[in-house]
C-alpha positions as CSV (number, residue, x, y, z in Angstrom):
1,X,0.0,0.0,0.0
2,X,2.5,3.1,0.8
3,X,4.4,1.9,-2.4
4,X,1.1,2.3,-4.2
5,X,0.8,5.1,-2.4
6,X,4.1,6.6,-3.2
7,X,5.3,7.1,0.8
8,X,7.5,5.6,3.3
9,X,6.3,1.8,4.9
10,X,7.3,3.4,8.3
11,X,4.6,6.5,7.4
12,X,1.9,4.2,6.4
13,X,2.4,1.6,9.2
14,X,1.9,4.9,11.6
15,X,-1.4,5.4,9.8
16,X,-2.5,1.9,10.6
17,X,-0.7,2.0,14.0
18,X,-3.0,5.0,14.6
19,X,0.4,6.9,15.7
20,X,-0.6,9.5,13.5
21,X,-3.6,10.9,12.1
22,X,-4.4,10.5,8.4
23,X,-4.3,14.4,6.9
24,X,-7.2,14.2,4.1
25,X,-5.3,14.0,1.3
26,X,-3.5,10.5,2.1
27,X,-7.0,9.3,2.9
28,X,-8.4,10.1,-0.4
29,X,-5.0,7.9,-1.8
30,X,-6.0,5.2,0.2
31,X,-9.6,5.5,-0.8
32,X,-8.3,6.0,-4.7
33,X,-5.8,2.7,-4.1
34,X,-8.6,0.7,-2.8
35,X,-11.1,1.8,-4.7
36,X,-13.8,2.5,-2.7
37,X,-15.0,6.1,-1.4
38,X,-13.3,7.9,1.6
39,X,-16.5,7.6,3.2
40,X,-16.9,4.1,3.1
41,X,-13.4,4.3,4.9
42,X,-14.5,6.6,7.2
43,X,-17.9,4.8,7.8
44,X,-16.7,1.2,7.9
45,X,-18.1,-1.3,9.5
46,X,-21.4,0.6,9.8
47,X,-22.3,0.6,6.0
């Protein structure tokens, strides 16, 4: 995924980690490399 996503595996394993918070923009990358909506992320598992 952060090679997908063009950043550091360290970075992107603090996203997951919840070390740090995902700015907007890197969730819309994730959202674009998954291919779903950032809402689905953001409302998962409720939808």
């Amino acid at each position: 995924m952060a090679e997908r996503m063009g950043i550091a595996q360290a970075a992107y394993s603090n996203y997951v980690n919840r070390n740090n918070d995902i700015p907007f923009n890197r969730l819309t990358q994730i959202a674009n490399v998954l291919g779903v909506s950032v809402i689905d992320i953001i409302t998962y598992p409720e939808k």
